[in-house]
C-alpha positions as CSV (number, residue, x, y, z in Angstrom):
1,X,-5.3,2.8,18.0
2,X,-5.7,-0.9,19.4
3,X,-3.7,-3.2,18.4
4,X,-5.5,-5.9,16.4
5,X,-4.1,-9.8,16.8
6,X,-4.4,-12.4,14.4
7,X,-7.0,-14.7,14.8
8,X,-5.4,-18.4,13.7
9,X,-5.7,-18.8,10.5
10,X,-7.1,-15.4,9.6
11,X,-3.9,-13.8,9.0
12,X,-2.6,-12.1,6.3
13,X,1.4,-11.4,5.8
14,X,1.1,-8.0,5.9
15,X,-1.2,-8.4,9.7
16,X,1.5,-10.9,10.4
17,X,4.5,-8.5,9.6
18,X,2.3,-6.0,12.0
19,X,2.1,-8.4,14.7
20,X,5.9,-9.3,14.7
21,X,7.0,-6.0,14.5
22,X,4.5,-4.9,17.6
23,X,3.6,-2.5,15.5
24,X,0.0,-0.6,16.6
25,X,-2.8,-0.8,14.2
26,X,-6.6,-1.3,13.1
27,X,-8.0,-3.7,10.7
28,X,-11.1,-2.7,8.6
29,X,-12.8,-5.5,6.5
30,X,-15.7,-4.6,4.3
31,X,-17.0,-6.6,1.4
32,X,-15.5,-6.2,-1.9
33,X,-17.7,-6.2,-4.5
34,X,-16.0,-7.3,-8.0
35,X,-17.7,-4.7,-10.0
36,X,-16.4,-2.5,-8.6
37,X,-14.6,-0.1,-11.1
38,X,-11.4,0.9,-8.5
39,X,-10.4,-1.3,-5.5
40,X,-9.1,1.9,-3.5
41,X,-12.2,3.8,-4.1
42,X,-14.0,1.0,-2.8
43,X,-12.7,0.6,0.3
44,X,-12.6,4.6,1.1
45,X,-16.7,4.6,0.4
46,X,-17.1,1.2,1.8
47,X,-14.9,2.7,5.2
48,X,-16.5,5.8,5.2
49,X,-12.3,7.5,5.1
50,X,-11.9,10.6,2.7
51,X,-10.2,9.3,-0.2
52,X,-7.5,11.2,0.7
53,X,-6.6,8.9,3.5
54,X,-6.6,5.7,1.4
55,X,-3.5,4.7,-0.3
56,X,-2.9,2.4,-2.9
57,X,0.1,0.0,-3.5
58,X,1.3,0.1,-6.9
59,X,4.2,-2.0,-8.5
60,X,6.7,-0.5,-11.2
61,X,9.2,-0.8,-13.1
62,X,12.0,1.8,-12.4
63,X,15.1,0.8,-14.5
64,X,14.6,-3.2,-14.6
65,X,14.1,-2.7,-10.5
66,X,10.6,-3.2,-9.1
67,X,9.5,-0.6,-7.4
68,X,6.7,-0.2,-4.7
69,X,4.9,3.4,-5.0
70,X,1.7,3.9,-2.4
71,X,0.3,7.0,-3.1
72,X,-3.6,8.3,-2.1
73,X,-6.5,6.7,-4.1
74,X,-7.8,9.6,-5.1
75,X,-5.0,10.8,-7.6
76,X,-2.5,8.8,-9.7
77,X,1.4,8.0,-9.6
78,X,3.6,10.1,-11.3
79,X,6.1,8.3,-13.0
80,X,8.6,10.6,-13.2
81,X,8.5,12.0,-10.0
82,X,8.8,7.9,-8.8
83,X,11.9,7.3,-11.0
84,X,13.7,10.6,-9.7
85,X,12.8,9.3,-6.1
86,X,14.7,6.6,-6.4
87,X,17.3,7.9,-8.6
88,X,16.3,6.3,-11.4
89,X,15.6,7.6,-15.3
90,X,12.6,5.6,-16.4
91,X,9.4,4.1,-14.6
92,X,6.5,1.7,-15.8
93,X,4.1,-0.1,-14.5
94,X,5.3,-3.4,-13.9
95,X,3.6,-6.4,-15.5
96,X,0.6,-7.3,-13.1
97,X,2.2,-10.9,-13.1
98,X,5.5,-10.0,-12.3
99,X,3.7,-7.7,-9.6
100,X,2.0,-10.4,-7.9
101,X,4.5,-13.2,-8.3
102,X,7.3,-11.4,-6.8
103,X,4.9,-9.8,-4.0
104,X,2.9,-12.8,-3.1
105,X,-0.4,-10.4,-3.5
106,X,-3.1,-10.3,-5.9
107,X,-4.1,-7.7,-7.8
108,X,-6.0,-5.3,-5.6
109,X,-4.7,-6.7,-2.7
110,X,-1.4,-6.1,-2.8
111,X,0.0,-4.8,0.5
112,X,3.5,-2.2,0.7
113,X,3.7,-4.7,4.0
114,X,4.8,-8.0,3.9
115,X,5.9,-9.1,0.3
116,X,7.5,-12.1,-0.3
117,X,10.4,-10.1,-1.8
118,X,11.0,-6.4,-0.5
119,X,11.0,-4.3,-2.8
120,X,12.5,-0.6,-2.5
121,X,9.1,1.6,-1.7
122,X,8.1,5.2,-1.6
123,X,5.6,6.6,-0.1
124,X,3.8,9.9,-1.2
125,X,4.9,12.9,1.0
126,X,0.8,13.5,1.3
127,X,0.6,11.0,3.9
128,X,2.4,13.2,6.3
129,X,-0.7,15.3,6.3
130,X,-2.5,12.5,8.3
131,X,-2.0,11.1,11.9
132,X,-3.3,7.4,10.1
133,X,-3.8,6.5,6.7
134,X,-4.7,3.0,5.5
135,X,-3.3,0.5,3.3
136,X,-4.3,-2.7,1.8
137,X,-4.0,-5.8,4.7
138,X,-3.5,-7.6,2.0
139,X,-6.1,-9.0,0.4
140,X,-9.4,-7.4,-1.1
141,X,-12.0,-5.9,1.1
142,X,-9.2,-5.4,4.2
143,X,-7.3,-2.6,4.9
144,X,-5.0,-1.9,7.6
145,X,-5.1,1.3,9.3
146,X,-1.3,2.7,10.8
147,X,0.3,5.8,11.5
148,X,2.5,7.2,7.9
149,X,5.7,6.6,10.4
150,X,5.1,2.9,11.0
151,X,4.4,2.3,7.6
152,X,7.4,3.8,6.4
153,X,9.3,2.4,8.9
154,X,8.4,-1.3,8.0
155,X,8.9,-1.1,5.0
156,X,11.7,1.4,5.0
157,X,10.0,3.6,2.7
158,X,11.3,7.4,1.3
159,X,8.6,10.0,1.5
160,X,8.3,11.9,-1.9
161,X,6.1,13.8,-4.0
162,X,5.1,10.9,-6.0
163,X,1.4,11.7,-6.6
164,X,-0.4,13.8,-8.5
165,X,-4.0,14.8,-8.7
């Protein structure tokens, strides 16, 4: 995988994280069409990438404590499962504005990589199965393609069963 550099001014903070950390990865654009009824699926037709290989970065609430889960786009969180993860009792979905105030992301867009606050994350155990899976660069229509080790690594993820189909 080639290591992509950020063109001045083209940057996101997640390709800017990358970048620091010298971190290997791709960056996919594609254009994002509003109508579009599930951001994740979009980008795994628009990328031509199984489904399976796309994760999505989800904000909860796990005992007053946001929480980042990223988990495939072809299945959902499990709540439960995210609040054991972490030792916690109880999970929600966090308010979408508390999500993207306190990650610096929009809705969509939000990236597990360079938040504006880190936020404990967990990744689902399903993205061992893959030597790359890809994650949102950060804003709509741009994902970031990097090995389930960097990710975790970066973001100092736990892997856990945190998805369901």
């Amino acid at each position: 995988m080639a290591k992509k550099q950020k063109k001045s001014g083209g940057g996101t903070p997640a390709t800017v994280a990358l970048t620091a950390a010298g971190t290997a990865y791709t960056l996919h654009s594609y254009d994002h069409d509003p109508a579009a009824p599930s951001y994740g699926g979009e980008a795994a037709e628009a990328l031509g990438v199984s489904p399976a290989r796309v994760f999505k970065t989800l904000v909860a609430d796990v005992d007053g404590e946001l929480t980042v889960a990223v988990v495939p786009v072809a299945g959902q969180l499990d709540l439960k499962a995210l609040a054991s993860a972490v030792g916690g009792k109880r999970a929600a979905m966090a308010d979408p504005a508390a999500a993207e105030r306190t990650t610096g992301y929009v809705r969509g867009g939000i990236s597990p990589l360079g938040q504006r606050k880190r936020l404990r994350t967990v990744l689902d155990d399903s993205a061992s199965d893959h030597e790359t899976i890809c994650v949102s660069a950060g804003r709509r229509g741009l994902e970031v393609e990097l090995t389930p080790q960097d990710l975790a690594g970066l973001t100092g993820a736990v892997l856990a069963p945190i998805g369901r189909a």
